[in-house]
C-alpha positions as CSV (number, residue, x, y, z in Angstrom):
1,X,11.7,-21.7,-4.4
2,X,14.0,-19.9,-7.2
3,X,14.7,-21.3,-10.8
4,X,18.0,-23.1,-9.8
5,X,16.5,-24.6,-6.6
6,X,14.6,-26.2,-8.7
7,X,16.7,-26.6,-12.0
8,X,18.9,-29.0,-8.9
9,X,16.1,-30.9,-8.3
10,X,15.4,-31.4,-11.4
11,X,18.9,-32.9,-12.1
12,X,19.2,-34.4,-8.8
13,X,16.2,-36.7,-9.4
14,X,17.2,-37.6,-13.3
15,X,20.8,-38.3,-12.1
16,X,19.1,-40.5,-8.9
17,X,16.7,-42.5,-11.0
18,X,16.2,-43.6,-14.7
19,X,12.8,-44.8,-13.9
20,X,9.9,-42.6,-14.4
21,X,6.7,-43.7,-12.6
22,X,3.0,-42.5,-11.5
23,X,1.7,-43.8,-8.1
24,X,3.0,-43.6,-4.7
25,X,4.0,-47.3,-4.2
26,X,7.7,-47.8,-5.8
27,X,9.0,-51.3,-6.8
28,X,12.6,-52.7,-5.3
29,X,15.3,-51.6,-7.2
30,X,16.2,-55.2,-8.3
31,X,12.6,-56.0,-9.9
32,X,12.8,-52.7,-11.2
33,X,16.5,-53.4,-13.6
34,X,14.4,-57.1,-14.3
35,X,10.7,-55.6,-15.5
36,X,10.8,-52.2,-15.8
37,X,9.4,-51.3,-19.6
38,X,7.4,-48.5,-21.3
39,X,4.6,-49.5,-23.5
40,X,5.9,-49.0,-26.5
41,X,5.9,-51.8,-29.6
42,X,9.0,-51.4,-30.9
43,X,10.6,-53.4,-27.8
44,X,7.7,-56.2,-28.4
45,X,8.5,-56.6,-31.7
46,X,12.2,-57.3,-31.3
47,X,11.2,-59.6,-28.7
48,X,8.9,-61.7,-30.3
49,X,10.6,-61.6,-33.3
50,X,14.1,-62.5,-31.4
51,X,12.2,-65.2,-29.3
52,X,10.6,-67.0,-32.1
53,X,13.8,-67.0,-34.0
54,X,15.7,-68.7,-31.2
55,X,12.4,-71.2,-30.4
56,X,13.4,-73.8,-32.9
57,X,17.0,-73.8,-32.5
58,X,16.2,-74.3,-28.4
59,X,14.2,-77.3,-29.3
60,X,16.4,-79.0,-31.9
61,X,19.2,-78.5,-29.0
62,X,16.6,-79.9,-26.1
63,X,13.6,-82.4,-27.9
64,X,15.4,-83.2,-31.2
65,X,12.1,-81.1,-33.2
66,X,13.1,-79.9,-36.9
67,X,16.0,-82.1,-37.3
68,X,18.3,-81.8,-34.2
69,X,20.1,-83.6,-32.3
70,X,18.7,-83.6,-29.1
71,X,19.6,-83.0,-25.4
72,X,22.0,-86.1,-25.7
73,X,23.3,-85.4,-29.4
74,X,23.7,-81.5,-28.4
75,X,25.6,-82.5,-25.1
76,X,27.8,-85.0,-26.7
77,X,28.8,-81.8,-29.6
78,X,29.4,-79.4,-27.4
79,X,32.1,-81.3,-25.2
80,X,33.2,-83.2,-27.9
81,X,33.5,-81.3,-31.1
82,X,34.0,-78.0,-29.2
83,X,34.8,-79.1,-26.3
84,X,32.9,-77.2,-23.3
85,X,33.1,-78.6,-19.7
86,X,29.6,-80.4,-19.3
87,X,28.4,-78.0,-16.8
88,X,28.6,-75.1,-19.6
89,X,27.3,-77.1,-22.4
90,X,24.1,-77.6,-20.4
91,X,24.0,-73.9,-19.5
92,X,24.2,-72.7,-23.2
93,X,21.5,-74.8,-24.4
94,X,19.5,-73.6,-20.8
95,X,20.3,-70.1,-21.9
96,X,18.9,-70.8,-26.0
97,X,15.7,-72.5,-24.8
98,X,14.7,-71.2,-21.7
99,X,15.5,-67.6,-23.4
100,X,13.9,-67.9,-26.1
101,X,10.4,-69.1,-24.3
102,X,11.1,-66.0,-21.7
103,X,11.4,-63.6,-24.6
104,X,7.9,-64.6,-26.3
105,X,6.0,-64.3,-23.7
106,X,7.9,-61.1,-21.9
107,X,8.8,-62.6,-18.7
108,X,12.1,-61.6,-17.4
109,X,12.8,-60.2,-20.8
110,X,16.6,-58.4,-19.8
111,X,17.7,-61.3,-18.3
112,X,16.6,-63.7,-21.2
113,X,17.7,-61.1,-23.7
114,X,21.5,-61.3,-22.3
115,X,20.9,-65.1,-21.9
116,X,21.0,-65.4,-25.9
117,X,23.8,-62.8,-26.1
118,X,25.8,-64.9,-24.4
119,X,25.0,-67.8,-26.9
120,X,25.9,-65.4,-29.4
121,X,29.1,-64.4,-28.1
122,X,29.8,-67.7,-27.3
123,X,29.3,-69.1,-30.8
124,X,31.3,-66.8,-32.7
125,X,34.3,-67.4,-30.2
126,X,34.3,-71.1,-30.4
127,X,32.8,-71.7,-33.9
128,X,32.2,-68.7,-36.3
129,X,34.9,-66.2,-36.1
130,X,37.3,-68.3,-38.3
131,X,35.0,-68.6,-40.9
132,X,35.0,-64.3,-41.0
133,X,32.1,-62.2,-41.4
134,X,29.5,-63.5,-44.1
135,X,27.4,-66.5,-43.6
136,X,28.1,-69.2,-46.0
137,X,25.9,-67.6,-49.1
138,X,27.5,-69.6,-51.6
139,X,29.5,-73.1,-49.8
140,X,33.0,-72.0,-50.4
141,X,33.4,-71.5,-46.8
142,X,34.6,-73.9,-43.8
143,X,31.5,-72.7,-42.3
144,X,29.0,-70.0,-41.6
145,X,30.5,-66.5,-40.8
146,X,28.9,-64.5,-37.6
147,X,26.7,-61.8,-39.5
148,X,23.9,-62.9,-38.1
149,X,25.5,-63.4,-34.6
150,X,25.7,-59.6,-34.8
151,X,22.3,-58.6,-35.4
152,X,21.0,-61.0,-32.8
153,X,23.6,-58.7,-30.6
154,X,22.4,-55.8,-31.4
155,X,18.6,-56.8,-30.7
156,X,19.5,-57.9,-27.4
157,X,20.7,-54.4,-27.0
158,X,18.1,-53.1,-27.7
159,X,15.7,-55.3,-25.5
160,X,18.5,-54.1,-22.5
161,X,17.4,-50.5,-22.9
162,X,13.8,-51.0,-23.7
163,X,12.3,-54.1,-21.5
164,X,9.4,-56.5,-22.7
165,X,7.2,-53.4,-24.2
166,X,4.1,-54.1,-25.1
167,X,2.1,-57.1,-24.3
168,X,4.8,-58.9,-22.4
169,X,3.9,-60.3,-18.9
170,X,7.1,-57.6,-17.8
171,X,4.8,-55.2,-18.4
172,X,1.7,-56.5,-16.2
173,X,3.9,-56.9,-13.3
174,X,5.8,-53.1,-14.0
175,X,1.7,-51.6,-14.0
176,X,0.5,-54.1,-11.0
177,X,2.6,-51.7,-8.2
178,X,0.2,-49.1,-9.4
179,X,-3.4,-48.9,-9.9
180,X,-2.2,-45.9,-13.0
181,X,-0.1,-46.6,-15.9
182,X,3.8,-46.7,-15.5
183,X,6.1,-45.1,-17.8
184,X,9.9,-46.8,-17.8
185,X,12.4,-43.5,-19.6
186,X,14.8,-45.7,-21.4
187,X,18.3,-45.1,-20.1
188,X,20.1,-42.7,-22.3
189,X,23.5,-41.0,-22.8
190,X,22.7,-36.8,-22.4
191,X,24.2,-35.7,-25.8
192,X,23.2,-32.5,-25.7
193,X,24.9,-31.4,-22.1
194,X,26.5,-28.0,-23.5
195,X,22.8,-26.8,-25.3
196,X,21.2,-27.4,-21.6
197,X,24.1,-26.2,-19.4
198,X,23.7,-22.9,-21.2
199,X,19.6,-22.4,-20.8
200,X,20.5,-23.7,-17.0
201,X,22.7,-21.0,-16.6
202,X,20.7,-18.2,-18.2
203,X,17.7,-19.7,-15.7
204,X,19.9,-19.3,-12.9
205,X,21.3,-16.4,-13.6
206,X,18.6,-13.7,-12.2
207,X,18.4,-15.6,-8.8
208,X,22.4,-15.0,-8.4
209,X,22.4,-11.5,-8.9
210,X,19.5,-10.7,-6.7
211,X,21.4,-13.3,-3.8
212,X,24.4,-10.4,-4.3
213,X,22.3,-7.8,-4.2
């Protein structure tokens, strides 16, 4: 096997999968996109941090806990103030609850991760945009501004790319397909295409001249 038979295969298999793993024994694709995660702590930390953020503002919404409304109270806001159809008023507070439990213990953590964004996104269309960028620092606004919308956004990014990490119950179910430990490469945008193309090139190079000669 020559250097670009196997430079190919090299890039055939990074281009076919974004999931490197040890073991024999491969999970479906599906559970893969929902679980997958390295072991890192930087993911965990988002996580938790994200998750225990949203906790509180789940349970005002869904058992009245630190001053909130409640299911009914939320429900009657939501298609009343802002006026959601029911159905979507009990999604969104499904979403902020649900997600934020899923995210503190790692279970599901993508799918609970873009759960809140969707909050997010929701609240600054219906709620926070008119009030622009800064939260309400000193009361001379209509209302709070969606800074802090954004960097819950940006988390949730994050949590896309990276998974559960660390101690998250994603990452028992990623390493129980395999009796070794599973590495998950974190998708990522080749920024540095021309640098490799030309040591790919100069590889392949000796194995075309002697395929002429």
């Amino acid at each position: 096997m020559n250097a670009a038979t196997s430079i190919e295969e090299e890039n055939h298999g990074r281009a076919g999968n974004t999931v490197g793993m040890t073991g024999a024994a491969r999970p479906p694709g599906a559970l893969a996109t929902l679980v997958g995660t390295t072991n890192a702590v930087w993911p965990a930390i988002l996580r938790v941090t994200l998750g225990g953020v949203m906790l509180p503002h789940g349970a005002q919404k869904v058992l009245g806990a630190f001053h909130g409304y409640g299911f009914a109270g939320t429900m009657n806001y939501f298609t009343g103030t802002i006026g959601l159809p029911v159905p979507l008023a009990a999604f969104v507070i499904f979403l902020e609850a649900v997600g934020a439990v899923a995210l503190v213990l790692g279970i599901f953590t993508r799918a609970a991760a873009v759960g809140i964004g969707i909050v997010m996104l929701g609240a600054i269309f219906t709620v926070h945009a008119p009030n622009g960028f800064f939260m309400n620092w000193f009361g001379n606004q209509a209302g709070e501004g969606y800074e802090y919308h954004l960097l819950v956004l940006a988390m949730v990014a994050a949590l896309v790319l990276g998974g559960g990490g660390r101690g998250s119950v994603d990452g028992l179910v990623w390493s129980s397909f395999s009796g070794k430990s599973r590495s998950f490469r974190v998708p990522r945008c080749d920024l540095v295409a021309p640098e490799r193309a030309n040591v790919v090139e100069a590889r392949s190079q000796p194995g075309k001249q002697s395929a002429r000669g």
